[in-house]
N, C-alpha and C positions, 0 to 999 in steps of 0.2 A: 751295482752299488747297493748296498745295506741301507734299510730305511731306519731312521733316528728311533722308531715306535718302536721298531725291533728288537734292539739295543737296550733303550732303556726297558724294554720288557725283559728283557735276559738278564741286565745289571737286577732288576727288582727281585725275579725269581733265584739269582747267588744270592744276595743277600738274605733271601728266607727261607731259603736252605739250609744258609752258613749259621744262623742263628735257632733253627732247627738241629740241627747237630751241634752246636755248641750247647743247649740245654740238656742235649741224651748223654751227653758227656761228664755232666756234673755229677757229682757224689749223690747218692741215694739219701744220704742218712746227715743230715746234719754235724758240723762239729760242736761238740758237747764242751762246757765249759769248766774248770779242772774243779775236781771235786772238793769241798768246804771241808775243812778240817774236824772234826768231832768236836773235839774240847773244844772253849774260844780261848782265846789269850788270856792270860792275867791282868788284873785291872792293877795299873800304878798306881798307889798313892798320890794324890794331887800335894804340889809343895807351897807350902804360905808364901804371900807374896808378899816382899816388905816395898812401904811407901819411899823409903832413903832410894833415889838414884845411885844406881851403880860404877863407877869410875871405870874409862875407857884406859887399859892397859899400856897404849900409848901416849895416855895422856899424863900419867901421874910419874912419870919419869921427867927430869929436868933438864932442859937443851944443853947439846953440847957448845955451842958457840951463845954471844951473845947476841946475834942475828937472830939467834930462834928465840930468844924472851919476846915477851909482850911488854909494849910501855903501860905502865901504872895510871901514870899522870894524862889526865885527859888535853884532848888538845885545847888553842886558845880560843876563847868563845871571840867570835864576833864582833866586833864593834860598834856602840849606838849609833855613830855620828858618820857618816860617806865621808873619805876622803875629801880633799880641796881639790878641784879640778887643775888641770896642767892648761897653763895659757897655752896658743896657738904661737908657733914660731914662725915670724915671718919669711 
């Protein structure tokens, strides 16, 4: 029978072998990162910003049914006074 010290001595020694040749293995020379263009680009003009809110493209079209309008009229406010309670029926 194989002693356990054994084993992991041999699993220890693949392993720093395997990463011994996995580093000879590597590229010598780094990869270089692609070369900057000479000129730079052209600078755009920045465009004035106006303070007016611009309208949403779907918005400024008018519903086709009258399901998609919005009501105008605000709903009914609240009342100062609570209802009269409802007696208890026997």
């Amino acid at each position: 029978m194989v002693s356990h010290h054994f084993v992991s001595q041999l699993v220890l020694f693949a392993l720093i072998w395997f990463f011994i040749v996995l580093h000879l293995t590597r590229p010598k020379h780094p990869v270089t990162a692609p070369a900057v263009p000479t000129e730079p680009e052209p600078l755009q003009p920045k465009r004035s910003r106006s303070n007016e809110p611009k309208p949403f493209e779907s918005l400024t079209q008018k519903p086709h049914c009258a399901l998609g309008e919005q009501d105008t009229v605000d709903p009914k406010a609240p009342s100062a006074v609570p209802p009269a309670p409802i007696a208890p029926t026997p």
